[in-house]
C-alpha positions as CSV (number, residue, x, y, z in Angstrom):
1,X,-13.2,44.3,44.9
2,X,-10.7,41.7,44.8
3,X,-7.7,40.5,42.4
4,X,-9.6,38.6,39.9
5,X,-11.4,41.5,38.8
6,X,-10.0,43.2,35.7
7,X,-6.5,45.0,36.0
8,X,-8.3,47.9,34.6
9,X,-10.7,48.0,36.4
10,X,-8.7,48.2,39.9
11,X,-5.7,50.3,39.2
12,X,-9.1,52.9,37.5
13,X,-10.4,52.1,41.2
14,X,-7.3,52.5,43.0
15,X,-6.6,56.1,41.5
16,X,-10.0,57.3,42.8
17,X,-9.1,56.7,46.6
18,X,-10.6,52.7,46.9
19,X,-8.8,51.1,49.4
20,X,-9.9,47.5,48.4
21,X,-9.0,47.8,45.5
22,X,-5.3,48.9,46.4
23,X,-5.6,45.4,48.6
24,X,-6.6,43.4,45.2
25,X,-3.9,45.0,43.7
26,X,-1.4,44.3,46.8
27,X,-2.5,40.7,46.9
28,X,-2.8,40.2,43.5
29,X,0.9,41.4,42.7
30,X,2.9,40.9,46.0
31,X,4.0,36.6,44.6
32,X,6.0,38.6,41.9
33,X,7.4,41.1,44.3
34,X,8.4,38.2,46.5
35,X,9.8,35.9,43.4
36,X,11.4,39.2,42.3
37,X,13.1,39.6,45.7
38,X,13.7,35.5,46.2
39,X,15.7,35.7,42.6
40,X,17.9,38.2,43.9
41,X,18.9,36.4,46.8
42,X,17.7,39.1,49.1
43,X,17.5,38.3,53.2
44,X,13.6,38.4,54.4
45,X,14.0,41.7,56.2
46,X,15.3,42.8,52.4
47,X,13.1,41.5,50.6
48,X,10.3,43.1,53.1
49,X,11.9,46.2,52.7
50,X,11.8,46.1,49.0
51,X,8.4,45.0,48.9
52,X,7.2,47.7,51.0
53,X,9.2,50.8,48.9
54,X,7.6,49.1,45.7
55,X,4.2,49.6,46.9
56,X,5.2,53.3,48.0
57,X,6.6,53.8,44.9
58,X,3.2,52.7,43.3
59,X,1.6,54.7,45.0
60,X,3.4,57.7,44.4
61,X,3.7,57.0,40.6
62,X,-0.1,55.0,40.1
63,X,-1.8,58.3,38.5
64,X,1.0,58.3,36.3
65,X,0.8,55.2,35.0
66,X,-0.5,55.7,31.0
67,X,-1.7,52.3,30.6
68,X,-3.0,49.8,33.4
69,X,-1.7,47.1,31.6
70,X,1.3,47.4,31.7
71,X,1.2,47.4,36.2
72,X,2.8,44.2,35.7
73,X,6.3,45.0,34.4
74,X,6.2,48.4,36.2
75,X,6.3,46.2,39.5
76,X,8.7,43.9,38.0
77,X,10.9,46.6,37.0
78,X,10.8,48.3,39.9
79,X,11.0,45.3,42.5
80,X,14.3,44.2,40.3
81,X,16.0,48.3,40.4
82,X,15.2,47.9,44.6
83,X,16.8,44.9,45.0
84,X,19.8,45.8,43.1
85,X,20.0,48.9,45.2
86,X,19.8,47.1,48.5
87,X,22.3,44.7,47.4
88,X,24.7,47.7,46.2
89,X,24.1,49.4,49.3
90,X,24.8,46.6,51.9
91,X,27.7,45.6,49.9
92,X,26.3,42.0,50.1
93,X,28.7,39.1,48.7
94,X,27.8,35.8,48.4
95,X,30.0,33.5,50.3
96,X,30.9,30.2,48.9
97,X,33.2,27.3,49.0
98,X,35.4,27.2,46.1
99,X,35.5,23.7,46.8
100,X,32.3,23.1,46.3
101,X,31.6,23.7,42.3
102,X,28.3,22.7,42.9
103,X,27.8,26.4,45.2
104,X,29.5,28.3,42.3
105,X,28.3,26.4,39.2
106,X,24.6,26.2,40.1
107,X,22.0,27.7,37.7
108,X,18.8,28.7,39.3
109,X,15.4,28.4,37.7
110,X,13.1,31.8,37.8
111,X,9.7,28.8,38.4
112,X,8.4,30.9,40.6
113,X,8.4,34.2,38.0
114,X,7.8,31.6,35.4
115,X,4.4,30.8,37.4
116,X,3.5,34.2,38.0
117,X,3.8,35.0,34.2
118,X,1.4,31.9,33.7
119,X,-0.9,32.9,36.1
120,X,-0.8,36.4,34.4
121,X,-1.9,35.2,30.8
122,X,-4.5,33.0,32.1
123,X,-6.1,36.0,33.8
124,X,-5.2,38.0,30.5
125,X,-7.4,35.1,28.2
126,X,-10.4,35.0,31.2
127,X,-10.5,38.7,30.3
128,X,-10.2,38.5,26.7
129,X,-13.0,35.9,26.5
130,X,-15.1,38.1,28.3
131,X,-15.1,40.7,25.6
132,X,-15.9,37.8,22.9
133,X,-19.6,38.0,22.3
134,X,-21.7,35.6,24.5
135,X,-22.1,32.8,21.5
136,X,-18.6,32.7,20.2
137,X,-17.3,32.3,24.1
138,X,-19.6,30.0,24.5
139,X,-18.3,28.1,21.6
140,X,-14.5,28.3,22.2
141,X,-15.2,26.8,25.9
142,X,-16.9,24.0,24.8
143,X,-14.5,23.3,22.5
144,X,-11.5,22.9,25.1
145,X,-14.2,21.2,27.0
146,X,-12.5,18.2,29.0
147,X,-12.7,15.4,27.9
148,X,-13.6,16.3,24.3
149,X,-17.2,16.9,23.3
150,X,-17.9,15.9,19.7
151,X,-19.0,18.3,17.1
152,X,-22.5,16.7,17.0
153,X,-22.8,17.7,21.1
154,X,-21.7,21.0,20.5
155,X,-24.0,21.7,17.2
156,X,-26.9,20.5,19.7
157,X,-25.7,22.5,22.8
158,X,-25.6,25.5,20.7
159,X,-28.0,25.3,18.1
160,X,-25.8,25.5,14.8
161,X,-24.8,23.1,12.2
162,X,-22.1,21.1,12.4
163,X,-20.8,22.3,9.3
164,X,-20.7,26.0,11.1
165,X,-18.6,25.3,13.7
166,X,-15.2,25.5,12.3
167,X,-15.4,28.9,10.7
168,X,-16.9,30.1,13.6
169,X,-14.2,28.6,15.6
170,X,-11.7,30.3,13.4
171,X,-14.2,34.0,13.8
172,X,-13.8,33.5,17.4
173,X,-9.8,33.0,17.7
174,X,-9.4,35.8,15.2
175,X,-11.7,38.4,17.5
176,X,-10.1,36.6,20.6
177,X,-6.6,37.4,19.1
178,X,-7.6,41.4,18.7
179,X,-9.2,41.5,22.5
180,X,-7.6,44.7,24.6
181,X,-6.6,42.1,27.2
182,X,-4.4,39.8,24.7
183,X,-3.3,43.1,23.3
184,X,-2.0,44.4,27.1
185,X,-0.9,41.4,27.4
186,X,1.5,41.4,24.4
187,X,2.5,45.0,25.2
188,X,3.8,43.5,28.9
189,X,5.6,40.6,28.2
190,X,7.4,42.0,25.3
């Protein structure tokens, strides 16, 4: 297995003992456990330590996890309550120079996290169009087609008239909005 199989699918696999599907899981996750760690300012040898009692946390608490899709925020949560306890336990301070406002006034950006969250809904919509039947994928893709195909094309390359394709476009997003995998996906980012 690896990580662009469905999230399901490997934590299901995980539980019963498969060690590559604990890798896809490691490699599929371990960005957010870094961003996690990088947002927190940790050292390296923290942030390695933080990513390694995350994944032995998950491992401990992986069969009693109720819903698969939510793996995502458990590791977030969990990566963030780490770090904040290896910060509270080394007592680290963050030395600056007061003369320097732009040290102590500087607002960092989460793009990394932001990237990660990204990457997580694209991999959420791959699996909700998956569960869309064959023809009304099939539809939706060529409709974000790049460049643009007009309707004529696709009422050719799919064998329905033109006059059919926007209600089944709007069929499609409607079924696409109710997938499991949106759903999840809702459920985790809230």
């Amino acid at each position: 297995m690896d990580a662009s199989y469905p999230l399901t699918d490997l934590v299901s696999a995980a539980r019963g003992g498969d060690a590559d599907a604990w890798d896809a899981i490691v490699e599929r996750f371990l960005p957010l456990v870094g961003a996690v760690a990088r947002r927190h300012r940790l050292s390296e040898a923290d942030a390695d330590d933080v990513s390694q009692t995350v994944w032995l946390r998950l491992v401990e608490h992986l069969d009693g996890l109720r819903e698969p899709a939510a793996l995502p925020g458990w590791i977030r949560t969990t990566t963030r309550h780490e770090c904040l306890r290896v910060l509270a336990a080394r007592g680290r301070t963050r030395v600056a120079d007061p003369q320097d406002a732009r040290v102590l006034d500087a607002v960092t950006d989460d793009v990394a996290g932001d990237d990660l969250v990204a990457a997580e809904r694209r991999q959420a919509l791959r699996e909700a169009l998956a569960e869309l039947p064959a023809a009304r994928r099939e539809l939706l893709l060529l409709l974000l087609a790049d460049p643009p195909l007009a309707y004529a094309e696709i009422s050719a390359r799919l064998g329905i008239p033109i006059g059919s394709i926007g209600p089944t476009r709007a069929r499609a997003l409607d079924q696409l909005r109710k997938t499991r995998a949106l759903h999840d996906l809702g459920e985790v980012l809230a």
